[in-house]
N, C-alpha and C positions, 0 to 999 in steps of 0.2 A: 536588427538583422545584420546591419554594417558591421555593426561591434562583435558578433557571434563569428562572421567572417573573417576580419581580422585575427580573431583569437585562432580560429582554423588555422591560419596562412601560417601563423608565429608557432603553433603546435607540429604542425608537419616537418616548418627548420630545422625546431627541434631535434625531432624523433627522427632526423634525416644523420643531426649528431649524434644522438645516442643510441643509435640502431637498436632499440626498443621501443613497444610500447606499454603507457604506464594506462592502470586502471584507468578510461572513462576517455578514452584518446579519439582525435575524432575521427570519423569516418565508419565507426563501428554501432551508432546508435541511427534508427531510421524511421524518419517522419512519418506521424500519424494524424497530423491535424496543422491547421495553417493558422491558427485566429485562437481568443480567449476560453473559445465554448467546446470547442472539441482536446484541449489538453483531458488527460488520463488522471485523477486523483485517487484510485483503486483498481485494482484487478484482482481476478479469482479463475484460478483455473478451470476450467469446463471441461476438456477431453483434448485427447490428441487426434489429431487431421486423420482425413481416411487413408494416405501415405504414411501416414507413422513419421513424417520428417518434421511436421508442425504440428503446433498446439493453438486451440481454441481456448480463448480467457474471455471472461464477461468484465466490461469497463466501466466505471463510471466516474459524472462527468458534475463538477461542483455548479452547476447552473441552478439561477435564480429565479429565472421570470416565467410564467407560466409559457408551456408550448415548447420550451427549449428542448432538447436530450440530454435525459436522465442516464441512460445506458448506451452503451454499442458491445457488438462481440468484435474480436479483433481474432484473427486466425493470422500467424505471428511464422514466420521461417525465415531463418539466417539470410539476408539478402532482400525477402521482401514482406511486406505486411498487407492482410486485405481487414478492413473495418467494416461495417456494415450498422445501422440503426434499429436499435430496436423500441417495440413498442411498450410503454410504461402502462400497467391496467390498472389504476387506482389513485389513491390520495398523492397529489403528486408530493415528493417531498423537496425542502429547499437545502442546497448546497450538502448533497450526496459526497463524501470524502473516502469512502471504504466501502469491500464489501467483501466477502467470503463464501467460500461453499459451504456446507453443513455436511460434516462427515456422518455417513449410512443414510446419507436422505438425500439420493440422487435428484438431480434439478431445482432442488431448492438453495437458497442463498439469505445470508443478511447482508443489508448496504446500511450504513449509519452514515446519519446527516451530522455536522460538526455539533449543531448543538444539544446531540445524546438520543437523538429520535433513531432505533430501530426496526429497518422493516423487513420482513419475514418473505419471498420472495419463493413463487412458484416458474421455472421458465420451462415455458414452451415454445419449440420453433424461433418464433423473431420476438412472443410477446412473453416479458415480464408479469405475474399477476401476485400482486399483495395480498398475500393471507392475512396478515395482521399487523400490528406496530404497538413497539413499547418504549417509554424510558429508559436508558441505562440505570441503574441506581446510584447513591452516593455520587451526584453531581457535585462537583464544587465550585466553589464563586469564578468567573471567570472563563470555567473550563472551554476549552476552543477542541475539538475532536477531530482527529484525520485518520486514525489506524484502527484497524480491529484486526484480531486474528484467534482460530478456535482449534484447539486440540482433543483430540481423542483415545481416552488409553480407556482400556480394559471396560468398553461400553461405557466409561463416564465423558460428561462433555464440560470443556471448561472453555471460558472466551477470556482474551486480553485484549485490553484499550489503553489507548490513554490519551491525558491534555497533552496539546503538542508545548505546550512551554512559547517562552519566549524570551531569549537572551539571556545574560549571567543572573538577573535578578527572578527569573521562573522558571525553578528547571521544570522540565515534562515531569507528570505524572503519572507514572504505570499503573492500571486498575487489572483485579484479574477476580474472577469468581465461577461456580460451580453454574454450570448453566441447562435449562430443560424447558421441555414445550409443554404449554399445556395442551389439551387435547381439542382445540379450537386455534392452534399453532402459535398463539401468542409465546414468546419467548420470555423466559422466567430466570431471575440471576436469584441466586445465595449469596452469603456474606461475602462481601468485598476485602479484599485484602488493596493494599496501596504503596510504592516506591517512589524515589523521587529518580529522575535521571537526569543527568547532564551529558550533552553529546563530546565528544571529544573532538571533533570535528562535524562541520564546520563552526568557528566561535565568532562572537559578537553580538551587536545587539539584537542584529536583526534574525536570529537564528532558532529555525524551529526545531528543539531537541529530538522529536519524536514524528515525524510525518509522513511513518507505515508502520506497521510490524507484520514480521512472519515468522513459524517457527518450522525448524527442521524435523525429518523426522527423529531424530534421536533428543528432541525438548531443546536445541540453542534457539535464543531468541534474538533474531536478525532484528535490529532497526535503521531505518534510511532517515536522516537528519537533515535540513536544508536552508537555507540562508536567501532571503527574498528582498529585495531593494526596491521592488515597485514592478508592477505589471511588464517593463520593457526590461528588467533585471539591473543590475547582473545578477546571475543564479549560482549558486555552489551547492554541492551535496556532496554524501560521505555515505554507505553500508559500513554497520557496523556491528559484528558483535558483542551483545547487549549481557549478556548470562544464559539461564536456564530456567525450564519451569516444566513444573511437575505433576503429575496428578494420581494420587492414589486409589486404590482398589475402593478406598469410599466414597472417590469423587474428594479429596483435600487437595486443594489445587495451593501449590508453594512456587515463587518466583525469588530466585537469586539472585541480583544483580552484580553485573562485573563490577570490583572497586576501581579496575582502569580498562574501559571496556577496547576492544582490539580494533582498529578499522580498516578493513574488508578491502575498500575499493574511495578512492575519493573522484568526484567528479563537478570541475568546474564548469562553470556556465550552463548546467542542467540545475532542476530543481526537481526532484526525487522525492515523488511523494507514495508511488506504487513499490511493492517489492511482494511476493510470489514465490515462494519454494513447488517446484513443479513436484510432483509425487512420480518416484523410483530415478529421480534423477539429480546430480549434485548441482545445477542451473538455477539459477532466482529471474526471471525474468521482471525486469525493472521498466516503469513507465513515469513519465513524465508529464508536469503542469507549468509548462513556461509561459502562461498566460499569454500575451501578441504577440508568442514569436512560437505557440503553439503546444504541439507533444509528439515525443520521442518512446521508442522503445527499442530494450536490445536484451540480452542473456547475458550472466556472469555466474562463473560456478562459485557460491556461495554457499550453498547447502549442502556441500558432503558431509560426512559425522566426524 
């Protein structure tokens, strides 16, 4: 926290001399949790507040040990943030990394645990209840999972994942395929299609290429990339656009990736594992897992077309 302060003190000199401010400046991101178990490693929009100035997002939380919290809802407005706990109904799962809504299937959700367990997720009120849980497919040796993200055109459903990578010698791996329920809610993927990505920011060894995706409404595919040195940091992260992805009238789900992909917003000493394109709105609400020194969250317009 000393060191996070510091950086604060030297950040505001700054932007005292350059009378701007750059992407990820402080004083604009605000605390959600004090300790290891309550940072944010996904969010998924849920609705906006009964004033229309806030948004309610469902979070969750990479905890290990039984008893911990899986979830919270966080109801999110410029200035201030309210969290609250919710109740998990089922098979608990271990180190929750993402989760999403399901488009045309109000209150439902999937959270995927890193390593490739998806669960199918009914909320009501404060509780959470598991309809069901599946595999991802085509796992690969290694693979480490933090993002998921699911699009919908023309009544088909498609999901994107990937391994978050790590450092110049593993880039992340984009997974994308045609996705459906079966009629007992278990989540069902079609053929896989596979990219590799490299973040352009932030670089090194320690750097996870891939650790969220969201996609706009117009198919760009946002990914937040981030660089971790150990539980107490230092942290860096970047937003960046990634390319496009597509899906046709048969459900062919195609993803292009940037050859030099653009970045967005960079943001040191946070660790960016959430990212959120709000629907009817060009905002990515971003949340953060800085391990002991907590989790953050703020807005940045990211997703216009």
């Amino acid at each position: 926290m000393v060191q996070r302060m510091a950086w604060i003190t030297a950040a505001a000199a700054l932007l005292t001399v350059l009378g701007g401010a750059p992407a990820g400046a402080a004083g604009e991101w605000q605390k959600v949790g004090g300790d290891a178990r309550s940072g944010f490693s996904g969010l998924a929009y849920e609705g906006r507040a009964a004033d229309g100035a806030g948004v309610h997002a469902l979070a969750v939380h990479d905890n290990k040990q039984s008893g911990q919290r899986r979830l919270s809802r966080i109801t999110h407005w410029e200035g201030s943030d309210g969290v609250s706990p919710m109740t998990w109904d089922g098979p608990e799962p271990v180190d929750l990394e993402a989760i999403e809504a399901i488009p045309g299937m109000p209150g439902e959700y999937l959270a995927l645990s890193s390593r490739g367990i998806v669960h199918h997720l009914k909320v009501s009120g404060a509780t959470a209840t598991v309809v069901d849980y599946s595999p991802l497919p085509g796992i690969g040796e290694g693979d480490d999972f933090e993002s998921f993200a699911l699009v919908a055109r023309d009544g088909k459903l498609a999901a994107l994942w990937a391994d978050r990578g790590a450092g110049a010698d593993r880039p992340a791996t984009l997974y994308a395929a045609q996705l459906s329920f079966a009629p007992w809610g278990q989540p069902q993927f079609a053929a896989v299609t596979r990219r590799a990505y490299l973040a352009p920011y932030p670089t090194g060894e320690g750097v996870r290429h891939i650790s969220d995706i969201s996609v706009t409404d117009s198919g760009r595919i946002l990914v937040s990339s981030a660089a971790d040195a150990g539980d107490d940091g230092p942290f860096d992260s970047a937003v960046s656009d990634a390319g496009r992805v597509t899906v046709s009238a048969a459900g062919r789900v195609r993803v292009t990736l940037a050859a030099h992909p653009r970045v967005l917003g960079t943001f040191p000493q946070y660790k960016i594992e959430a990212v959120e394109c709000l629907p009817g709105s060009a905002d990515a609400l971003l949340g953060t897992d800085d391990e002991n020194l907590g989790g953050y969250v703020r807005t940045m317009p990211f997703c216009g077309a």
